[in-house]
C-alpha positions as CSV (number, residue, x, y, z in Angstrom):
1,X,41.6,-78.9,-27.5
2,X,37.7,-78.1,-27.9
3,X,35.1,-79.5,-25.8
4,X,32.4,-81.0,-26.2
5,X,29.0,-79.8,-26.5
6,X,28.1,-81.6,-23.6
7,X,31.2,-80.5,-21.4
8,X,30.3,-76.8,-22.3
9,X,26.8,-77.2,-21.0
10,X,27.8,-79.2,-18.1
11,X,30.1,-76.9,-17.3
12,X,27.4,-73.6,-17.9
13,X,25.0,-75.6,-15.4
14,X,27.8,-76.0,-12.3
15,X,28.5,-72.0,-12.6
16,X,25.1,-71.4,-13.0
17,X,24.6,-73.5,-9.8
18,X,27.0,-71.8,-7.8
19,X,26.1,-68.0,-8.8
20,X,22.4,-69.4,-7.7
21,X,24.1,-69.9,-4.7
22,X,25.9,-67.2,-4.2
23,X,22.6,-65.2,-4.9
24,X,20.2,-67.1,-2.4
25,X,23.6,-66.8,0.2
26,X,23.9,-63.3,0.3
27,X,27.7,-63.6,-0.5
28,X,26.5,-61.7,-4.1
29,X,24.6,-58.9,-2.5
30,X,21.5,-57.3,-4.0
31,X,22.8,-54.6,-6.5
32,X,25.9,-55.8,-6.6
33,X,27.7,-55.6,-10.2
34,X,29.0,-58.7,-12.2
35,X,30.7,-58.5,-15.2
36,X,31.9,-61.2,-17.5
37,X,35.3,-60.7,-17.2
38,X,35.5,-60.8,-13.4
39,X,33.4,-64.4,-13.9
40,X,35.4,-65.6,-16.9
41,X,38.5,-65.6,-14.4
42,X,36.7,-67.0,-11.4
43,X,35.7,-69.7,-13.0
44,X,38.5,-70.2,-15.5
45,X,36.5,-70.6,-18.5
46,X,35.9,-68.1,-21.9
47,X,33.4,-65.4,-21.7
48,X,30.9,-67.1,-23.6
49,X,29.7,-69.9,-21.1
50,X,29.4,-66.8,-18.9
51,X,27.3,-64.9,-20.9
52,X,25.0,-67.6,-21.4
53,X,24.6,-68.1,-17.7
54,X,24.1,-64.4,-17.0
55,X,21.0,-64.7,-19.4
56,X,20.0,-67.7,-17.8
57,X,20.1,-65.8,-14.4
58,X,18.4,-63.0,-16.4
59,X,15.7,-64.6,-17.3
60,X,14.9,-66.1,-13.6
61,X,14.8,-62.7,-12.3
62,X,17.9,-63.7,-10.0
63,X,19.9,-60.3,-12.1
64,X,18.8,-57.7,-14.3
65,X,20.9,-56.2,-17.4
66,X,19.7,-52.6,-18.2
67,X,20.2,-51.5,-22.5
68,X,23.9,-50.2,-22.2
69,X,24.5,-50.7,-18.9
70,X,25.9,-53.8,-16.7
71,X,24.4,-56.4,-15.0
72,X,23.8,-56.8,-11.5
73,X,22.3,-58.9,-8.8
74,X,18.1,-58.1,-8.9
75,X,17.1,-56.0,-5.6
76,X,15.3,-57.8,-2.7
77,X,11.7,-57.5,-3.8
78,X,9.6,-55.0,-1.8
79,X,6.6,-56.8,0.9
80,X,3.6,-56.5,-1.7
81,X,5.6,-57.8,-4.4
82,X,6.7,-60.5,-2.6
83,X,3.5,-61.1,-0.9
84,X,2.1,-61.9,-4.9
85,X,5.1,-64.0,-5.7
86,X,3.5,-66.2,-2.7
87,X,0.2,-66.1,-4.4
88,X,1.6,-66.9,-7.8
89,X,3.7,-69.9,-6.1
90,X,0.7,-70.9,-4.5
91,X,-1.3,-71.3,-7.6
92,X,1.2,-72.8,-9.9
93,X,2.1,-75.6,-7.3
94,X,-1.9,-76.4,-6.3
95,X,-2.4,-76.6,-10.2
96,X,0.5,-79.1,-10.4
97,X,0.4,-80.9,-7.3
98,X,-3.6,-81.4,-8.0
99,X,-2.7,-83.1,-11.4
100,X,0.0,-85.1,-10.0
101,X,-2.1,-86.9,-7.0
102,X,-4.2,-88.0,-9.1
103,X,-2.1,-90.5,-11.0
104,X,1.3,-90.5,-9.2
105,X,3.9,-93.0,-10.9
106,X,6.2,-95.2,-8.6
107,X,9.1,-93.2,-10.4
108,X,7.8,-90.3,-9.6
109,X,7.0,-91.3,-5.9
110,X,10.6,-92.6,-5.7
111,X,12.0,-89.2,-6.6
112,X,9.8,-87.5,-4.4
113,X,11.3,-89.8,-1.4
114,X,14.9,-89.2,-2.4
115,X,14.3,-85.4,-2.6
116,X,12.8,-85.8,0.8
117,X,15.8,-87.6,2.1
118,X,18.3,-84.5,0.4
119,X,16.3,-81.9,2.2
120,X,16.1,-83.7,5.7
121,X,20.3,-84.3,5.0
122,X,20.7,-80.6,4.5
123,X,18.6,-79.5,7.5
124,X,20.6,-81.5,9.4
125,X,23.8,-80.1,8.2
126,X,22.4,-77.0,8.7
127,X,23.5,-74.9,5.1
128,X,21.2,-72.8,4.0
129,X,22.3,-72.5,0.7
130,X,22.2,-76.0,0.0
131,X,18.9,-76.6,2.2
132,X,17.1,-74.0,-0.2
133,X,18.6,-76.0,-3.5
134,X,17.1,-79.4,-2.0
135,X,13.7,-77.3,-1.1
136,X,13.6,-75.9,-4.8
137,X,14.6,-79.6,-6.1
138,X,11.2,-81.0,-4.2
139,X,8.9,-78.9,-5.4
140,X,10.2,-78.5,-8.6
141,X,9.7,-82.1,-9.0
142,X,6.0,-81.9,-8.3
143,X,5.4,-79.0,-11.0
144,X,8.0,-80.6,-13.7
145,X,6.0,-83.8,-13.6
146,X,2.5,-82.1,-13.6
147,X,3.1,-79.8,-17.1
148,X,7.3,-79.9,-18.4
149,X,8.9,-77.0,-19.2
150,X,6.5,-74.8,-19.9
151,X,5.2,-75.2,-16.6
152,X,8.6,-75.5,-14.7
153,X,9.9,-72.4,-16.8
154,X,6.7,-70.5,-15.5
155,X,7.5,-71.4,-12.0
156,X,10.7,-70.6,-11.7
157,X,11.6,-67.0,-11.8
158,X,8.7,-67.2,-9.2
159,X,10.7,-69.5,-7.0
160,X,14.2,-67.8,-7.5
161,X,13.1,-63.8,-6.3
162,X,11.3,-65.3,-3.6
163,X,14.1,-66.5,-2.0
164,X,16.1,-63.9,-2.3
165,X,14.4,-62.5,1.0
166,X,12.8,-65.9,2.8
167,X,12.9,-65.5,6.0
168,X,10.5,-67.6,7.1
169,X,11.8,-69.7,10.4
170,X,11.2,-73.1,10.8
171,X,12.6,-76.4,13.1
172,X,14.5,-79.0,10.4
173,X,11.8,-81.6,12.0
174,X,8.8,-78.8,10.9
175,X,10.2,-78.5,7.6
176,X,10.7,-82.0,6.8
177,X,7.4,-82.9,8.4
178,X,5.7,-80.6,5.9
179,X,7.5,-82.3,3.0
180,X,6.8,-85.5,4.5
181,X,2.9,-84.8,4.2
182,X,2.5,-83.4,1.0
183,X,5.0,-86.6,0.3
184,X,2.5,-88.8,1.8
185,X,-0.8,-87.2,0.8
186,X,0.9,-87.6,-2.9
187,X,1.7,-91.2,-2.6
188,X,-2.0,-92.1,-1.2
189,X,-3.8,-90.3,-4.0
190,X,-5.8,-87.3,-1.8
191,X,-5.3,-84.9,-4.3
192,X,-7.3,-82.4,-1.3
193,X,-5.1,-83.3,1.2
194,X,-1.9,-82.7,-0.8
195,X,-3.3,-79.3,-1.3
196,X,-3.7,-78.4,2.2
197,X,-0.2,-79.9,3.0
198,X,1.4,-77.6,0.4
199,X,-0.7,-74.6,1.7
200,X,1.0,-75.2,5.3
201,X,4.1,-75.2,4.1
202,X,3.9,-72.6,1.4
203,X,3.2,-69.5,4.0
């Protein structure tokens, strides 16, 4: 029996999920090969969802695919690349969170405080993995809201290869007390002091 449009894509989305994962983990190591086959019979499913997923991942700059060659996990970026990922971050989440305090929606607000709530449940738990998924769900939020796709599809191969190598070291009460004041800055309207909050916890 076929499935559905809807089940393929829902499907595509949880491996995409998990190989995110597995990336930002370390348990798919940089350089490490992947092949569509190998996939296919992890996750039980045809070779085409796969594909799909491996261009998704492609396209974030979480694995590369040389002409002729195979794919494999992207390499850790080196210091002054990473230090202008930061930079780029920086700019696209000021321009978005800027346009966003401005005029901040109870929906939106609301979603902001559930996100919060993920992220301080994750700390807690102490998974990285999953803590770096509810970090990425925040802010993602913030730049989603401030200019769609285009915006969020900008963002986030930023986002992804940054995180391949963050190893910046913070308490679970620092990191959710950074959230909590951009949060907070956002939900008064101080479009300045939502900036400074994400610049202290952007770093």
């Amino acid at each position: 029996m076929m499935m559905a449009a809807s089940e393929v894509i829902g499907i595509r989305q949880q491996i995409a999920d998990r190989l995110r994962g597995d990336i930002i983990s370390g348990a798919l190591a940089p350089n490490q090969k992947v092949t569509e086959e190998s996939l296919a019979q992890r996750f039980g499913v045809s070779r085409g969802p796969i594909r799909d997923v491996l261009l998704e991942l492609s396209k974030e700059g979480l694995l590369i695919t040389r002409a002729n060659r195979d794919t494999r996990v992207n390499d850790i970026p080196p210091p002054e690349l990473q230090a202008l990922m930061v930079r780029l971050r920086l700019d696209i989440e000021a321009y978005a969170i800027r346009r966003v305090a401005k005029q901040a929606s109870p929906e939106l607000i609301e979603r902001l405080e559930a996100a919060v709530a993920e992220l301080s449940r994750r700390l807690r738990e102490g998974d990285f993995t999953e803590v770096t998924k509810a970090d990425i769900a925040f802010h993602r939020t913030i730049v989603f809201e401030a200019g769609g796709e285009d915006l969020a599809n900008l963002w986030q191969p930023v986002i992804m290869r940054m995180r391949m190598n963050y190893q910046r070291i913070t308490t679970p009460d620092q990191s959710i007390g950074e959230h909590e004041a951009i949060l907070e800055a956002i939900r008064s309207g101080n479009a300045k002091r939502a900036e400074e909050a994400l610049r202290d916890n952007i770093r």
